[in-house]
N, C-alpha and C positions, 0 to 999 in steps of 0.2 A: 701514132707515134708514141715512144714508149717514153714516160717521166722519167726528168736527168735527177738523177738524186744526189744530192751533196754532202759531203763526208764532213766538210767543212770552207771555212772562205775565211784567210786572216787578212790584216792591213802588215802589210811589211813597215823596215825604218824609212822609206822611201816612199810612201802613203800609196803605193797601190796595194788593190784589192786581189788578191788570188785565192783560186776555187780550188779545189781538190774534189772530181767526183769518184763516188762508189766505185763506179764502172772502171774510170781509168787508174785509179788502187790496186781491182783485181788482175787488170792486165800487167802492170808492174809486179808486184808482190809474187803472181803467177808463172809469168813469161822472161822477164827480164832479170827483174832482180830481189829473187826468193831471200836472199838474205833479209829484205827488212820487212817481213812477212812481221806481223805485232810489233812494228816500231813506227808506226804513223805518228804516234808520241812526238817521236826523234823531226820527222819530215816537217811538222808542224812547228816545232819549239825554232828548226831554222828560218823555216820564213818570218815567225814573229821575233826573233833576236838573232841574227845571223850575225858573224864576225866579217864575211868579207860578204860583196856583192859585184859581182865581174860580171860585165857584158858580153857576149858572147865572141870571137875573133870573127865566126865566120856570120853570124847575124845580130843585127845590132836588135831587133826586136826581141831576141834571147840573152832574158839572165840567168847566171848561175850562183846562187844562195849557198853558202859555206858555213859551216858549223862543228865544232872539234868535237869529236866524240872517240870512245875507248879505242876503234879501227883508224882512227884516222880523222877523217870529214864526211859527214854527210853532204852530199849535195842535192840541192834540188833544182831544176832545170824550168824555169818559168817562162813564157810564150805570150804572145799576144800583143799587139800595138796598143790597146786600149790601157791605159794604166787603171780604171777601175773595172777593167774586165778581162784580168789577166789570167792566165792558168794554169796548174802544174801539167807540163810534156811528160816528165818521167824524175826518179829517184835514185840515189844509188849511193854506195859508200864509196871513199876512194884515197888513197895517200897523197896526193898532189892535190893541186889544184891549179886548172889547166890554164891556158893564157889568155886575156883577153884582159882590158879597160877595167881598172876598177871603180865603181860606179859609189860605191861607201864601202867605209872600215870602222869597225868599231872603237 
């Protein structure tokens, strides 16, 4: 079985723990959403300071992490029931931000 490597693991303002691996980086960065190809910076600085924190509409086990930046907002998309063993689904930038519960605000 091949070692999960970790890009990194922050504490949100909501004290869970979320992972970022290598692996799922390259499929975003790659596949999805090449715009934040060298901006893990950006993906990062929202989970540790994010302006809004919304639950998902369609699953409450999914939150969506907000942060203003020059395009709009980053979002980062976090997953998992466990609160200290939570982790990034995917990344992307975006002008709205979509509907659901909001969970904190800054």
């Amino acid at each position: 079985m091949p070692k999960i490597r970790i890009l990194f693991t922050e504490v949100t303002p909501v004290g869970h723990r979320v992972t970022l691996t290598r692996d799922r980086w390259k499929e975003i960065v790659r596949y999805k959403h090449p715009a934040l190809a060298k901006r893990v910076h950006e993906v990062r600085a929202c989970l540790r300071d994010p302006e809004v924190i919304r639950e998902s509409a369609k699953d409450s086990d999914v939150h969506l992490y907000y942060r203003t930046v020059e395009r709009g907002f980053v979002c980062v998309v976090v997953g998992g029931p466990i609160p200290d063993r939570r982790f990034v689904i995917t990344a992307y930038f975006t002008k709205e931000l979509k509907k659901g519960t909001d969970l904190w605000t800054r």
